[in-house]
C-alpha positions as CSV (number, residue, x, y, z in Angstrom):
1,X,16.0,168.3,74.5
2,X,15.6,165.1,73.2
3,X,19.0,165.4,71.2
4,X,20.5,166.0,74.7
5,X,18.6,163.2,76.3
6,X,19.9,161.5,73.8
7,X,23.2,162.1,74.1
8,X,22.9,162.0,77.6
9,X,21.6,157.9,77.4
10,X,24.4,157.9,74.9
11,X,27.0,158.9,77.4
12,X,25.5,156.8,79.8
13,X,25.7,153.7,77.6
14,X,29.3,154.5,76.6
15,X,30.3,154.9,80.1
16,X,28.6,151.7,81.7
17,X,30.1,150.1,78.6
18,X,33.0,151.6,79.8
19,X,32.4,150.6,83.3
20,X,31.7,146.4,81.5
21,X,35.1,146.8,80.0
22,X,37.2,147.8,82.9
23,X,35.5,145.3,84.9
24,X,35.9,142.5,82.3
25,X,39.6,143.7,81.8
26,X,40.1,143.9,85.7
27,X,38.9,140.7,86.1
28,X,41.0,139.1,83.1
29,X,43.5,140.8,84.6
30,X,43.0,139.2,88.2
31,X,42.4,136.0,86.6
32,X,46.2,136.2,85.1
33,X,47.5,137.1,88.5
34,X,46.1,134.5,89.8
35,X,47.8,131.5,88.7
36,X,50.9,133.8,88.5
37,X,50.2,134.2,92.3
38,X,49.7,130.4,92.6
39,X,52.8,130.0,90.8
40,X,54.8,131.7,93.3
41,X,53.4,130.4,95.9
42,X,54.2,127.1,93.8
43,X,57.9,128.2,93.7
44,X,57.7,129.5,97.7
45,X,56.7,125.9,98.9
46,X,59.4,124.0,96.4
47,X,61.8,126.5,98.0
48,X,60.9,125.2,101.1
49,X,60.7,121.9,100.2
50,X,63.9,122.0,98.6
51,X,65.2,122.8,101.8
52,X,63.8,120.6,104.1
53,X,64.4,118.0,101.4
54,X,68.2,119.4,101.7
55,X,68.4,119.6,105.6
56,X,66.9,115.8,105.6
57,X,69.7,114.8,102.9
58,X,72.1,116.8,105.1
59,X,71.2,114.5,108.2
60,X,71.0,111.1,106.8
61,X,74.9,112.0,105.4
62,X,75.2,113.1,108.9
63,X,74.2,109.7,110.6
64,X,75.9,107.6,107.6
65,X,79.5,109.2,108.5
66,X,78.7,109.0,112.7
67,X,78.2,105.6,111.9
68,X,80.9,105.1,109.8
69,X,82.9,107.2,112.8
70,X,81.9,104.8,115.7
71,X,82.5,101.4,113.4
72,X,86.1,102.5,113.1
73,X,86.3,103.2,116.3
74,X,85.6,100.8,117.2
75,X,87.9,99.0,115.0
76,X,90.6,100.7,115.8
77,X,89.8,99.6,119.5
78,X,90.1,96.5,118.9
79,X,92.7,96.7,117.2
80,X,95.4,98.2,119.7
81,X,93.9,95.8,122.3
82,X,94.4,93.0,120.0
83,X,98.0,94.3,118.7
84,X,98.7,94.9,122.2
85,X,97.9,91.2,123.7
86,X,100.1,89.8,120.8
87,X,102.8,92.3,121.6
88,X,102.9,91.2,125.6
89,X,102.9,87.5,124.6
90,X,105.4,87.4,121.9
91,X,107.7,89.4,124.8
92,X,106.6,86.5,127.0
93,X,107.6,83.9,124.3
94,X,110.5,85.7,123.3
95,X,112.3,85.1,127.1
96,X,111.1,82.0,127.4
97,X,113.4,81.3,124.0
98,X,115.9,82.9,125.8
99,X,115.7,80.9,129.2
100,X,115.2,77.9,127.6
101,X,118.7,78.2,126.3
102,X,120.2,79.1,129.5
103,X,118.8,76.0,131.3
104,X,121.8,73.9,129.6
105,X,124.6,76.2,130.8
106,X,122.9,76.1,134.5
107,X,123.3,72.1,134.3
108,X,126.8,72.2,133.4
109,X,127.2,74.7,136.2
110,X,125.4,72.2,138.8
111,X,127.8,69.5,137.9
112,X,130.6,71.5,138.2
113,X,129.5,72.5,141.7
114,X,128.8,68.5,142.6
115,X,132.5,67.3,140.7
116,X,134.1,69.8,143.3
117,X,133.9,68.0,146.2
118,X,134.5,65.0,144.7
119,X,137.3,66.5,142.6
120,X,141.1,65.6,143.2
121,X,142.4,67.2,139.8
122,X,142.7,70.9,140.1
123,X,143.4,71.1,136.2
124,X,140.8,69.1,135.4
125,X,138.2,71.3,137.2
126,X,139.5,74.8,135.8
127,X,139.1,73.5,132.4
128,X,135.4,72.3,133.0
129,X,134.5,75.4,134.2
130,X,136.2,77.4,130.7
131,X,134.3,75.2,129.2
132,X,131.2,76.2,130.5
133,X,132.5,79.8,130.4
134,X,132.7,79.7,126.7
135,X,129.2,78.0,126.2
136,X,127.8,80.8,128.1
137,X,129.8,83.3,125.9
138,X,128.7,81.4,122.5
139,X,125.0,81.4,123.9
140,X,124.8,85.3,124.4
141,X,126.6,85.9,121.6
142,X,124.3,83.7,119.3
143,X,121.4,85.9,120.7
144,X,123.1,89.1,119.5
145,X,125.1,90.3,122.8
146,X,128.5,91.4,121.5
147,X,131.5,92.7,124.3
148,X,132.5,96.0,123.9
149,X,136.7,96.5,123.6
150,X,137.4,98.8,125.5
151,X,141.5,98.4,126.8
152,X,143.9,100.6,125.0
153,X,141.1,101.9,123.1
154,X,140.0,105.6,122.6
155,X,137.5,106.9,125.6
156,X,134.2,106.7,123.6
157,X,131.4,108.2,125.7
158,X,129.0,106.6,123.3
159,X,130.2,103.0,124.8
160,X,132.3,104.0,127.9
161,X,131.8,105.6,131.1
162,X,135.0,106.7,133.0
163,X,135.2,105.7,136.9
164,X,138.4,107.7,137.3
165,X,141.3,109.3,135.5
166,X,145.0,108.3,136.2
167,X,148.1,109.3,135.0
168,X,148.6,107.4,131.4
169,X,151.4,105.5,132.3
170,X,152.7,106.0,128.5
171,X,153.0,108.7,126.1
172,X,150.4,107.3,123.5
173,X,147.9,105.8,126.7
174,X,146.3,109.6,126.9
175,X,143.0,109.5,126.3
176,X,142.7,105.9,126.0
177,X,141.3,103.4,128.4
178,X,143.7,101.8,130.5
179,X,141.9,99.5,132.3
180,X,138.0,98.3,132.6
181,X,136.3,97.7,135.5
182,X,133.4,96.6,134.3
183,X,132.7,95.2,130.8
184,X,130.2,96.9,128.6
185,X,128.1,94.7,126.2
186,X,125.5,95.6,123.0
187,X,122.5,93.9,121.7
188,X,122.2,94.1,118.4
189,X,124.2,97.6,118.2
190,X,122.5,98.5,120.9
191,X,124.3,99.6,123.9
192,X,123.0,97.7,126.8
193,X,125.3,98.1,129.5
194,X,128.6,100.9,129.2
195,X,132.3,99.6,130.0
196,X,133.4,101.3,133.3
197,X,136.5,102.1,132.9
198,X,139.8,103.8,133.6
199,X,141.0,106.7,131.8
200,X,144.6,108.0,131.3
201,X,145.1,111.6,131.5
């Protein structure tokens, strides 16, 4: 009996012994987890951190290039209005220039108009008012107007626009212009107004 009670306190000591060391390992063991647990909720919050860190990087880049968007904007707004009010006046400017130049021809026209009352030489007069003719014709030209030829010249619809066709009154007249109404001019290469003319068919 007493080697069985004996036993019996010695089973009882081995178990609770037993009982110490799976406590003491469970709680070792639950003392590791814990800072393991810690540590992932560590990571978890720098996750989210990291994110909101992110999305608040995301939205200051976000203001920086709307404000960078409405700056040239508004830039460019002032630009074209500027650009635009130096456009209008330099157009303004520019016929000025042009009228400017006329004013002399206009006075030699006024005196031409006051000499013919007065005037007793027919000869006299028709040359005054060449002259002035060929002013006027210098004057456009020096501002880049150039006549187009258009008698006994190929029909060009580029530069010519036929009024009528007529029978070419010679062999090597068809298809050429054989007379102009209406003289055509360019600016600058440019046609500005088309020579009306006749064709021969």
């Amino acid at each position: 009996m007493t080697k069985d009670k004996s036993k019996s306190k010695k089973d009882k000591l081995e178990e609770k012994d037993l009982e110490t060391t799976v406590e003491q390992t469970v709680e070792e063991q639950e003392l590791k987890e814990e800072p393991k647990a810690e540590k992932k909720k560590e990571k978890k919050k720098s996750a989210k951190e990291k994110k909101a860190d992110e999305l608040e990087e995301l939205g200051q880049k976000l203001q920086d290039i709307n404000d960078k968007y409405m700056r040239l904007s508004a830039e460019f707004d002032n630009y074209r209005k500027r650009t635009l009010k130096e456009k209008m006046e330099l157009t303004k400017s520019a016929g000025e220039k042009i009228l400017v130049n006329v004013l002399p021809v206009m006075d030699n026209f006024e005196r031409a108009l006051q000499s013919m009352d007065d005037a007793k030489d027919i000869e006299a007069l028709k040359e005054g008012v060449k002259l002035i003719y060929s002013n006027f014709k210098d004057f456009i030209s020096q501002n880049g107007v150039k006549e187009i030829e258009a008698v006994n010249q190929e029909f060009d619809t580029d530069i010519h626009e036929a009024i009528t066709k007529i029978p070419a009154p010679s062999e090597d007249l068809k298809g050429k212009v054989v007379d102009c109404v209406e003289k055509g001019y360019t600016l600058n290469e440019k046609v500005i107004r088309f020579s009306k003319v006749v064709v021969g068919e």
